[in-house]
N, C-alpha and C positions, 0 to 999 in steps of 0.2 A: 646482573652478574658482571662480571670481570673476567678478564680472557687470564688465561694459565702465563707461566711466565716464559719469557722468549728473547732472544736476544735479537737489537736493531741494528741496522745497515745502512747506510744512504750512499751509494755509487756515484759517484761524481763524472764516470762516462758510461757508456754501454756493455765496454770490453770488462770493467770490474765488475758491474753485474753481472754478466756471466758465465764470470770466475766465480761468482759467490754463487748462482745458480749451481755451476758444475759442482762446488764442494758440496754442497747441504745435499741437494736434488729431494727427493720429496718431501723432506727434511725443511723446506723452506717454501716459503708463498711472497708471489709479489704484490706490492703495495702501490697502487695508483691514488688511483681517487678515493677509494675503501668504503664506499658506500653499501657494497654487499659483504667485502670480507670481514670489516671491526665488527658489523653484527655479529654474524656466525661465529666470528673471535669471543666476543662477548659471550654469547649462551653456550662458548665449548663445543660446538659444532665441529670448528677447524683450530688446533692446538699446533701451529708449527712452533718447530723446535728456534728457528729463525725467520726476522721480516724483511724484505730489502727492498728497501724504497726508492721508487724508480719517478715518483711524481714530478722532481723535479731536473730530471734528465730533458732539457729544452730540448736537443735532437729528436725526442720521439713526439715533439708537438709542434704538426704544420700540416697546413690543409694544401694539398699539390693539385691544378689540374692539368691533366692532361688530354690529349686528343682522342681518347677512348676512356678514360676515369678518370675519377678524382680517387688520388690518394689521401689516405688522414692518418696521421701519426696515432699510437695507442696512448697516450698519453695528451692528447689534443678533449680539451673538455667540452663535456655535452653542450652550455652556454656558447662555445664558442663557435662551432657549428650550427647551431639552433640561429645565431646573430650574422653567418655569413651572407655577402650576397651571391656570391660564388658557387654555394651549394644549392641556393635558390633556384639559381640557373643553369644549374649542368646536371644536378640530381634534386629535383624538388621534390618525391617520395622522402628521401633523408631528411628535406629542409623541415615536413610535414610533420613526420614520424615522433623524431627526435623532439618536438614539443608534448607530445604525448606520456614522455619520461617522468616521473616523479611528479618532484614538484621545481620550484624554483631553485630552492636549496641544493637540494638535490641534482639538477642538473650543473650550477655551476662549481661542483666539485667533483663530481663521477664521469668518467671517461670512457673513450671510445675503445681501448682495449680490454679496459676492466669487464663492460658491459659484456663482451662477445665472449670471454674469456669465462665470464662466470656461466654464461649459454642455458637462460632460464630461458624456456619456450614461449614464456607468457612475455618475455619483453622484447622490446620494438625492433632493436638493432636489428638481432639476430633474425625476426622475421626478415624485414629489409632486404638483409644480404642473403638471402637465401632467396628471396623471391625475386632478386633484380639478378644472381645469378654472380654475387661477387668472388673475392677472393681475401683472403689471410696471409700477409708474409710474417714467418716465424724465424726468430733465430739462437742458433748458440754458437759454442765456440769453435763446430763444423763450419760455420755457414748460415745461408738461408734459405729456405724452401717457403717455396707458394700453395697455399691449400685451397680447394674452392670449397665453397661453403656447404656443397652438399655432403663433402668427406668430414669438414670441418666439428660440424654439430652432429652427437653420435646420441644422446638421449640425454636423460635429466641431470643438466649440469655438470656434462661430460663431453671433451671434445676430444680431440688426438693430439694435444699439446702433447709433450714429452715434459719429463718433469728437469732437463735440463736446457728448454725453451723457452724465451719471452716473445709474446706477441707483438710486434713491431710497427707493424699498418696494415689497414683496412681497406681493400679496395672495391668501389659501387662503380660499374659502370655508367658513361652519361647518359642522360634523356636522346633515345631518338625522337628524329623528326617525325610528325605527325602522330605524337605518342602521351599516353593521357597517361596517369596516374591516379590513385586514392587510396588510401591507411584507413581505419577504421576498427576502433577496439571499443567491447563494454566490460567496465569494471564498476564495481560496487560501489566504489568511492572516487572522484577525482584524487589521480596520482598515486591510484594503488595499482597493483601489476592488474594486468588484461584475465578474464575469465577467459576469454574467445577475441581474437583482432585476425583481419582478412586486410590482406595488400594486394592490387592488383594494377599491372601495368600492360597498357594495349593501344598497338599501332594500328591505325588505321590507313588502307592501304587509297590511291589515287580513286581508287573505283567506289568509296565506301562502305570496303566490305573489311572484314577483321583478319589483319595481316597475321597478326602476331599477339600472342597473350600471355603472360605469367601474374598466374593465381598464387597466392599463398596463404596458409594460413601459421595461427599462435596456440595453443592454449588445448590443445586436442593430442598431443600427442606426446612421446617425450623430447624431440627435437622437432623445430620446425620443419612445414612439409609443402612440399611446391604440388597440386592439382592438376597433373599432364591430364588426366584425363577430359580433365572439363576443359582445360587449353586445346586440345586436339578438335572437341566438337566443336568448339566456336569459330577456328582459327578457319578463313574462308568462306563465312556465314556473316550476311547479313547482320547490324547491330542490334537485333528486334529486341525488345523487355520480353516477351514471353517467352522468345529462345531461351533468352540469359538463364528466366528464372526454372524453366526447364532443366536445363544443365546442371542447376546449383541444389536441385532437389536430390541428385546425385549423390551428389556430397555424403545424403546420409549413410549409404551403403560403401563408401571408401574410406568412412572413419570411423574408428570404434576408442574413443575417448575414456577414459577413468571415473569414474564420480569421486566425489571431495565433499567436504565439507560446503565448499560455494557454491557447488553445481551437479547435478545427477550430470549420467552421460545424455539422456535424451535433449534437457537442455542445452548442453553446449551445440549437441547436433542443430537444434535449433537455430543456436545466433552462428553457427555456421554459414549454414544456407542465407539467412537473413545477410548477414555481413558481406558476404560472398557478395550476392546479388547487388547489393547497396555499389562495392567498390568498384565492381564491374560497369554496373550504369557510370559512376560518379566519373571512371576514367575515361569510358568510351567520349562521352561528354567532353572534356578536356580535349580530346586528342582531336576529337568534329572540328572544336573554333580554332583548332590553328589553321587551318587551311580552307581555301572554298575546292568544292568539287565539280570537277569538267565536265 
């Protein structure tokens, strides 16, 4: 199919973007990398009246770090991220994650705003930023405001943009010290979206025992969802596997999933708990070789 007919836009800075934002407002969608929206264009899903293309506004593509995060421009592309060394080093959940995206193609044209922005549960980003605890700055011709990402993603493919907002940068805070990481998604195919993916990042403290933890999971819910519960029983506990897996058997009674065509809800329950388990070992690991203990 063919997308309906629409009139295009290319803003040459930020400020006429969102003057053309302010006129259209629902009336119009923005145009990045268009890895999800020409589809949906295509099959008549999304018919805006106007497109405005913002891909090649260089202001919104630059990877920043700073002393508590790394900023990334919404228009900074998945390949480019994926190839820094800088992400490797200050957020290496992103550096991991973000290989998990499509495929190649796919990632060196689809971007980091597009991704959060389209807020499908099942992809990586948006787990990421929810389970490292980020932030979203947004703007229009008020201003900008900062969202965290637990307000950010509100369920399927819906966030609290405003329709006269563009998503600007993405913030992941850095890796602490003595702090492990692991991603983890099963899909049917390599570079199709995740049935189930579980992120988890855990400090471990001088004594050996589990300072700090943020679980997350993908694919269960309609916006990704952070597991305090299972964070609370671990945090102060010994790193044991039978604890872990204790905890994650949990899981099944705090999520109650959809079935689909890919997967009843029991199985997703399943690679829940499975995946859980998995990232939780895979980070605590991580987090052990950076240090020796006293």
């Amino acid at each position: 199919m063919k997308p309906a007919a629409f009139d295009y836009y290319t803003p040459k800075t930020m400020q006429e973007a969102l003057e053309l934002l302010e006129e259209f407002g629902y009336d119009a969608k923005i145009l990045a990398g268009g890895q999800s929206l020409i589809p949906t264009m295509n099959m008549r899903l999304a018919r805006p009246q106007a497109l405005i293309d913002i891909g090649k506004l260089d202001e919104l593509a630059y990877i920043r770090i700073h002393d508590t995060d790394v900023q990334i421009g919404a228009t900074t592309r998945h390949y480019t991220v994926e190839h820094s060394p800088h992400i490797l080093e200050v957020c290496p959940m992103l550096s991991e994650g973000i290989k998990l995206v499509g495929h190649s193609q796919i990632r060196s044209r689809g971007t980091i705003g597009g991704s959060l922005v389209h807020a499908d549960s099942t992809a990586e980003l948006p787990v990421i930023l929810r389970t490292l605890g980020g932030t979203v700055t947004l703007a229009s011709l008020e201003g900008e405001r900062t969202v965290e990402a637990e307000e950010f993603f509100l369920t399927y493919l819906t966030t609290t943009i405003e329709p006269n907002e563009i998503l600007v940068s993405a913030n992941f805070p850095r890796i602490a010290a003595r702090t492990g990481h692991a991603i983890e998604e099963f899909a049917l195919r390599k570079g199709d979206f995740a049935i189930v993916l579980a992120a988890a990042s855990v400090t471990i403290a001088q004594d050996g025992s589990i300072e700090s933890v943020r679980l997350g999971l993908g694919g269960v819910d309609g916006a990704p969802i952070r597991l305090e519960d299972v964070e609370e029983e671990l945090e102060g506990q010994e790193p044991d596997s039978d604890l872990i897996a204790e905890c994650c058997e949990s899981i099944r009674d705090a999520i109650d999933p959809e079935p689909d065509i890919h997967a009843s809800t029991e199985y997703r329950k399943d690679l829940s708990v499975t995946l859980s388990r998995r990232v939780l070992e895979k980070a605590i690991q991580r987090a052990k070789a950076q240090f020796s203990y006293v």
